[in-house]
N, C-alpha and C positions, 0 to 999 in steps of 0.2 A: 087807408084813410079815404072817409069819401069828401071830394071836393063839389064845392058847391058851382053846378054847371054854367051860370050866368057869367062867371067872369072867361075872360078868353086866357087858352092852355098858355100862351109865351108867358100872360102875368103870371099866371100861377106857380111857373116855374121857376120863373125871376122869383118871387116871394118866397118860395120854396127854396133858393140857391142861397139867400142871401140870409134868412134865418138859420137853415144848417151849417153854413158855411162863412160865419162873418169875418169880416178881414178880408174876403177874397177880391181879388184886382177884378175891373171888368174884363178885361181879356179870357181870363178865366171862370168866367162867368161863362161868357160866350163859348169860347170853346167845348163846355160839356153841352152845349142845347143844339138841335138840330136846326137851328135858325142862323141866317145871315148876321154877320158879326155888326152891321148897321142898322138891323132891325134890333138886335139885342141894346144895343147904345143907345138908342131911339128911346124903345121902350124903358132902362133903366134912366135915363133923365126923367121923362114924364113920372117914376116913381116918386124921386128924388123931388122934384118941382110939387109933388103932392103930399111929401113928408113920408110914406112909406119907408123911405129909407135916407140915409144919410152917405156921402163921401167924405170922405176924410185924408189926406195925402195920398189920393189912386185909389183906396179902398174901401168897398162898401161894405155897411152896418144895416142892420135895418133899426129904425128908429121902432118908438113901444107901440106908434100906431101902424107898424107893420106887422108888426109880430100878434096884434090884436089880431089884425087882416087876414095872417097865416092860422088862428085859431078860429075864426069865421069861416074860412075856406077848411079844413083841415082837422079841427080839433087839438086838442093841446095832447105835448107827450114831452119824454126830457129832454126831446131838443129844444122844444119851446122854452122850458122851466129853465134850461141850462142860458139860452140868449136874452130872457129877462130879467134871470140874476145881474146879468151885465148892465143891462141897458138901465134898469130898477136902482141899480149900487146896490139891492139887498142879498145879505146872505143867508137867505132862510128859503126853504126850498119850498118845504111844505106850505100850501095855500094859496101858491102861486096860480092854479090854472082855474081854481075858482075867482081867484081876483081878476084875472085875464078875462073871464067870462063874464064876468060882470060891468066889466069895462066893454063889451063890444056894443050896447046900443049907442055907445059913446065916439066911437072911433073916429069918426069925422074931425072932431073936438080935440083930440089928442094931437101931443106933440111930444119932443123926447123930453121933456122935464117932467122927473118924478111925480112931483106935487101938485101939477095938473093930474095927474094919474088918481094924486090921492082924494083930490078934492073931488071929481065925477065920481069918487066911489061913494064918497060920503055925503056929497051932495052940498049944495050951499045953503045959509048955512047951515053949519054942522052942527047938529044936536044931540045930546045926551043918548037921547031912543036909538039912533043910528049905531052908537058905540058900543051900547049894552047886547044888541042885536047879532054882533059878531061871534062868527062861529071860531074856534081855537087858533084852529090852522089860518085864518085869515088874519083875525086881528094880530097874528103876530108880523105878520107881510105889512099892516096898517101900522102897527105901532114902528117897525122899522123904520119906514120913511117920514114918519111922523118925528122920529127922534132925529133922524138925519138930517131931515130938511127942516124942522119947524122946534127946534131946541126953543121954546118960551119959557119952559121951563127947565133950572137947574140946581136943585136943591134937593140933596137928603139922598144920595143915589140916583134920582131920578132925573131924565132928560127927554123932555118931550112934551105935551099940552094936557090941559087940563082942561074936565067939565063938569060943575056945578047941575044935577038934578033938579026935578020942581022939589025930591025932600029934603035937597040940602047934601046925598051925596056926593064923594069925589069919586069921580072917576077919571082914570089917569090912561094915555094911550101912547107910548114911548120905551124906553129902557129904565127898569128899573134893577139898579145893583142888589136892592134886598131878594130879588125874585130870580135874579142870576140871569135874566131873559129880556125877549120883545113882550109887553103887556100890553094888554087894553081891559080895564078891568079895575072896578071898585080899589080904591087905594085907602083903607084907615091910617095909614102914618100920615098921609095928607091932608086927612080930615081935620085934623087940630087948628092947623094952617088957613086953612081955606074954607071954611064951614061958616054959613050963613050967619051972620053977627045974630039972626030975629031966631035960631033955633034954639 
């Protein structure tokens, strides 16, 4: 992995411990690094205070804009994909590390809720162009939390949001039962429904 030299080696290792390793107590943190167990505490607050990571009853997590931070530094691999199915709630694997990468000019911005995650991808607002534009493996990671978090829509199998084109079609980005999947993608059973009264 090449890490990128700007950042100093204890964060990297913190970022690195806490992505592979989530759950683990700071103690155990500290004990595998070659640093004083007060510098390591130190530094894990300052994470913590910058959203990198999260505590939770003694144990740290790292929140999605750690795990951005760890594909910034690092590149993405299945540790990464394995700690942001978690943090994400999605369970689709595939398209995770292109979502990740696309979310890194964003990291600053992020925080651990999904749907900020979703909206920096798609941008504010979200428009038709943005959803057509997705490649397979991602819009299924989009339509995931789209269904999870943003259920507006729930009719006919379908759970998740909808967007009206300039021609009038639907496009649908959520779960849909007929399709047995995560979609984002042209919906004609929705089209009856939702279709421009002037077409």
């Amino acid at each position: 992995m090449g890490w990128r030299k700007s950042v100093h080696p204890l964060r990297k290792e913190l970022i690195r411990a806490v992505v592979t390793s989530p759950g683990s107590s700071r103690y155990n943190i500290a004990r595998r690094l070659p640093y004083p167990n007060s510098t390591v505490y130190y530094e894990l607050s300052r994470l913590e205070q910058e959203r990198y990571i999260r505590v939770e009853n003694g144990l740290v997590y790292p929140t999605l804009k750690g795990i951005v931070e760890y594909v910034d530094l690092a590149g993405c691999d299945t540790t990464v994909v394995r700690a942001a199915v978690k943090v994400l709630g999605a369970d689709v694997h595939e398209g995770i590390c292109e979502f990740l990468e696309s979310l890194r000019p964003y990291k600053e911005r992020l925080d651990d809720n999904p749907l900020t995650a979703l909206f920096l991808f798609l941008g504010f607002p979200v428009t038709s162009d943005r959803v057509k534009k997705l490649s397979g493996e991602v819009a299924s990671v989009v339509a995931k939390l789209a269904a999870d978090g943003l259920p507006a829509v729930t009719f006919a199998g379908h759970r998740g949001i909808l967007f009206i084109d300039e021609d009038g079609f639907t496009w649908f980005v959520g779960y849909c039962e007929r399709c047995g999947g995560y979609v984002a993608d042209r919906c004609p059973l929705l089209e009856p429904y939702y279709h421009k009264s002037d077409k």
